[in-house]
N, C-alpha and C positions, 0 to 999 in steps of 0.2 A: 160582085162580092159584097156580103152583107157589112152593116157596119160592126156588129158583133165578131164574126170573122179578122174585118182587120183589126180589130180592138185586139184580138187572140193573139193574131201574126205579130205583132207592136210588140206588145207585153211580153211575147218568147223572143223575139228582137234582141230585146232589152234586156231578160234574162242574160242570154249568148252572150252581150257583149261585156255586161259586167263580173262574166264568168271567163270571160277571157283573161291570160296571165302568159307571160313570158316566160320562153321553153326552161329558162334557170328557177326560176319559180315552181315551176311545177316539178323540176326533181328536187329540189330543198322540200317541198310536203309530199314528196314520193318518198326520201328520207327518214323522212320525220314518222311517218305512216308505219316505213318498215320497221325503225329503231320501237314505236312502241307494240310493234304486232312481237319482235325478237321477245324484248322485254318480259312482254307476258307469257309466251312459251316460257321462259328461261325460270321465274316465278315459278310457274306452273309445275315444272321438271321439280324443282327444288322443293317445291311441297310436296308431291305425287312421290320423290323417292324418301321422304322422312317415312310417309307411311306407303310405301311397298310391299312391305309385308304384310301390313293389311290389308292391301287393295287383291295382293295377291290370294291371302287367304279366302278374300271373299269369291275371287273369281273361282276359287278351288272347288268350290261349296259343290256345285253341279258333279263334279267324277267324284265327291266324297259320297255324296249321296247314292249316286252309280254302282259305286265299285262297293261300299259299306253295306250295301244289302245281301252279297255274297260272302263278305269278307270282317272279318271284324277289325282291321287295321289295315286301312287305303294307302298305299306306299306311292310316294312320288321319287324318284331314281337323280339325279346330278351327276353329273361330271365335275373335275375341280373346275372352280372357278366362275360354272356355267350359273349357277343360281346371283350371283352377284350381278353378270351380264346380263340377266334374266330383269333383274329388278330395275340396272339402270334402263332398259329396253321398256320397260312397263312404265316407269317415270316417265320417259320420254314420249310415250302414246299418249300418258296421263295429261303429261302437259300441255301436247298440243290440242288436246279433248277440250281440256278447261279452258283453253284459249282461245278456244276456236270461235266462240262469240265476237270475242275483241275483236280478233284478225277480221271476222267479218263485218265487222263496223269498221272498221280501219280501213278495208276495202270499201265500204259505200262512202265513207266521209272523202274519200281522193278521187272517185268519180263522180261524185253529187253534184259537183259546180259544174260541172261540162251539161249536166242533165234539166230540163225542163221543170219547172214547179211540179204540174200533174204526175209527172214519170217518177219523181222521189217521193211522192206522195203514194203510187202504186207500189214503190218497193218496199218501203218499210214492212207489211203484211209478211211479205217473202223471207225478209232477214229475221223476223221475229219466228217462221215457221222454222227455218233449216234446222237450227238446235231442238226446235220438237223432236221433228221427225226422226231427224239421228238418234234420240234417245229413245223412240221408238222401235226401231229396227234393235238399238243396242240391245232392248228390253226383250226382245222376242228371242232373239239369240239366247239372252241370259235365261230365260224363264222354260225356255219350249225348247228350240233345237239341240241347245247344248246337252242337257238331260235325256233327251232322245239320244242324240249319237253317242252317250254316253254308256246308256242300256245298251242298245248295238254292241258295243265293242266289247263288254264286259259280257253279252250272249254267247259271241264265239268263244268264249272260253270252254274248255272240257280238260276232264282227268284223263290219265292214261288209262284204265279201265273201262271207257266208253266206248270201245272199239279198237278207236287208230292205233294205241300202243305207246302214244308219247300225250305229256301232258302241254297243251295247251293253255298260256297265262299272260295274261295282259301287263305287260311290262310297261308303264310311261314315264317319260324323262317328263321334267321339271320346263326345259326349253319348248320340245315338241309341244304341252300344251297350252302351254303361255300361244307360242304361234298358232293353236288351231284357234282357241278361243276370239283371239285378237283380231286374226284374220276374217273372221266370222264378223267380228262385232263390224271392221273397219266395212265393211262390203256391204254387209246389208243397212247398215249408219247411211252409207255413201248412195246404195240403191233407192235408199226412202227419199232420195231427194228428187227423184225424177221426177212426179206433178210438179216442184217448184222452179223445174228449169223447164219445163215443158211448156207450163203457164207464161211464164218468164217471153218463151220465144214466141208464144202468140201473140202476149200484149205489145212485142217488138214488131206482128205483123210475119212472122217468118211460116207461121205453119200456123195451122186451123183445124177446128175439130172431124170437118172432112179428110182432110190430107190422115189422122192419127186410123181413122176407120178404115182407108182406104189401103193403108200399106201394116192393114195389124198385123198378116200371117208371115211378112218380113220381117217386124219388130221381134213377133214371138221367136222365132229361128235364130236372131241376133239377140237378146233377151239370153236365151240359155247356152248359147256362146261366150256373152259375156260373164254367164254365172260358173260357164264350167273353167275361166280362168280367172277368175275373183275367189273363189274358193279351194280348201283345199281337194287332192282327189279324190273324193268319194263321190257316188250319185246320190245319196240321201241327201246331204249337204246342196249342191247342184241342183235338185229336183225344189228343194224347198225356196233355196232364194228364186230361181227362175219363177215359180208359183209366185214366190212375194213381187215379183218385178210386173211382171202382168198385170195381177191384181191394180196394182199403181198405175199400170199403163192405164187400165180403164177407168181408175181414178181420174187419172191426167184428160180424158178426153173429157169429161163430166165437167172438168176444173176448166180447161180450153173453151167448151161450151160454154159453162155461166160468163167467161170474161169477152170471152165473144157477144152475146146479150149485154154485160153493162156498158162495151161497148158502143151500139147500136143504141141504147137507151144514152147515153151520152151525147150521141149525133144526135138527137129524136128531139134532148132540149136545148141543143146550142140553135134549131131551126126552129122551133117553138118560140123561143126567147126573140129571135129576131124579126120572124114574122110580124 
């Protein structure tokens, strides 16, 4: 063993042991971690329902557009009570939305000390992407699907005159599309994270950009399994995340590759340096 190597083993040694703490210790900032991850949900709730209605109006925007090319006044339907429900239900997505940074800093700062200098130094990349990429996904839903499945639905419409004898009319409650939307945004939010957990398990060593090639036409068959119970039932819906989830798979393998190479370019100068 080189002297560089044991210099390595020493130094993560060393790390370990002054990362080491007593099992009461570590639930007092397992505590502490979740009182402020609560905290900022609860924040987050508290401003997200001040303006709910306008978060709501905006998510509206996509069936106003929809339905107001046919119609000159887009009607959204309630029950008692259901729109109040509706808005603390959007608060509460809102808040754990906005929070969702924290909580995931709050998660790395309670496992950071068990972890190795290089391996917190690799994740940081990671915690800084997830909030991208959820707002990515979120943005696709907002911009592109919604609007599409929006036309859809307002297509089957028809008069009683057009044949059948009964008129045909898009009736949506106020609930139903709070949940379609949401359910959309949370799914494809949550699918854009696959290169970062993907990546994640290679640089743990668990899978390799061979293993992701090697078992794609299992991935894809599970891939739109998972998308046909992530979203609601339609196939437009289904067909689209599934597309988006693959896309990312081959992301993810591209992403396994480079980190696979900075890898090997890692080992390449720890033997360099020692020679």
């Amino acid at each position: 063993m080189s002297d560089v190597e044991k210099h390595e083993m020493s130094s993560e040694e060393d790390e370990l042991q002054q990362s080491a703490a007593p099992l009461m210790d570590h639930l007092v900032e397992l505590r502490r971690r979740l009182i402020i991850s609560i905290a900022a949900i609860s924040v987050g709730f508290v401003f997200c329902f001040a303006f709910s209605i306008q978060i709501y109006e905006f998510l509206v925007i996509p069936f106003k557009n929809a339905v107001g090319a046919v119609t000159e006044e887009p009607t959204l339907y309630f029950a008692p009570l259901e729109f109040f429900f509706t808005r603390v239900r959007l608060a509460a997505l809102g808040g754990i939305a906005l929070a969702f940074p924290i909580v995931v800093f709050q998660i790395y700062q309670f496992v950071a000390p068990g972890l190795y200098k290089k391996e917190r130094n690799a994740a940081l990349p990671f915690l800084a992407a997830m909030p991208v990429l959820f707002t990515v996904g979120a943005a696709l839903v907002y911009f592109v699907l919604m609007p599409f499945v929006m036309r859809f639905a307002v297509g089957m419409e028809q008069d009683a005159g057009e044949g059948s004898g009964v008129t045909i009319e898009l009736l949506t409650r106020v609930g139903d599309y709070l949940s379609l939307i949401t359910t959309l945004i949370m799914a494809f939010g949550f699918a854009f994270q696959l290169p970062v957990f993907l990546t994640l398990l290679a640089r743990a060593g668990l899978i390799d950009a061979d293993f992701l090639r090697r078992h794609r036409k299992v991935a894809i068959v599970v891939i739109f399994i998972i998308a046909a119970f992530m979203t609601p039932p339609d196939p437009i819906s289904q067909l689209v995340l599934g597309g988006a989830i693959i896309a990312l798979y081959e992301i993810s393998v591209l992403s396994v590759r480079l980190a696979e190479r900075k890898s090997r370019d890692d080992v390449d100068e720890a033997e360099s340096a020692s020679a």
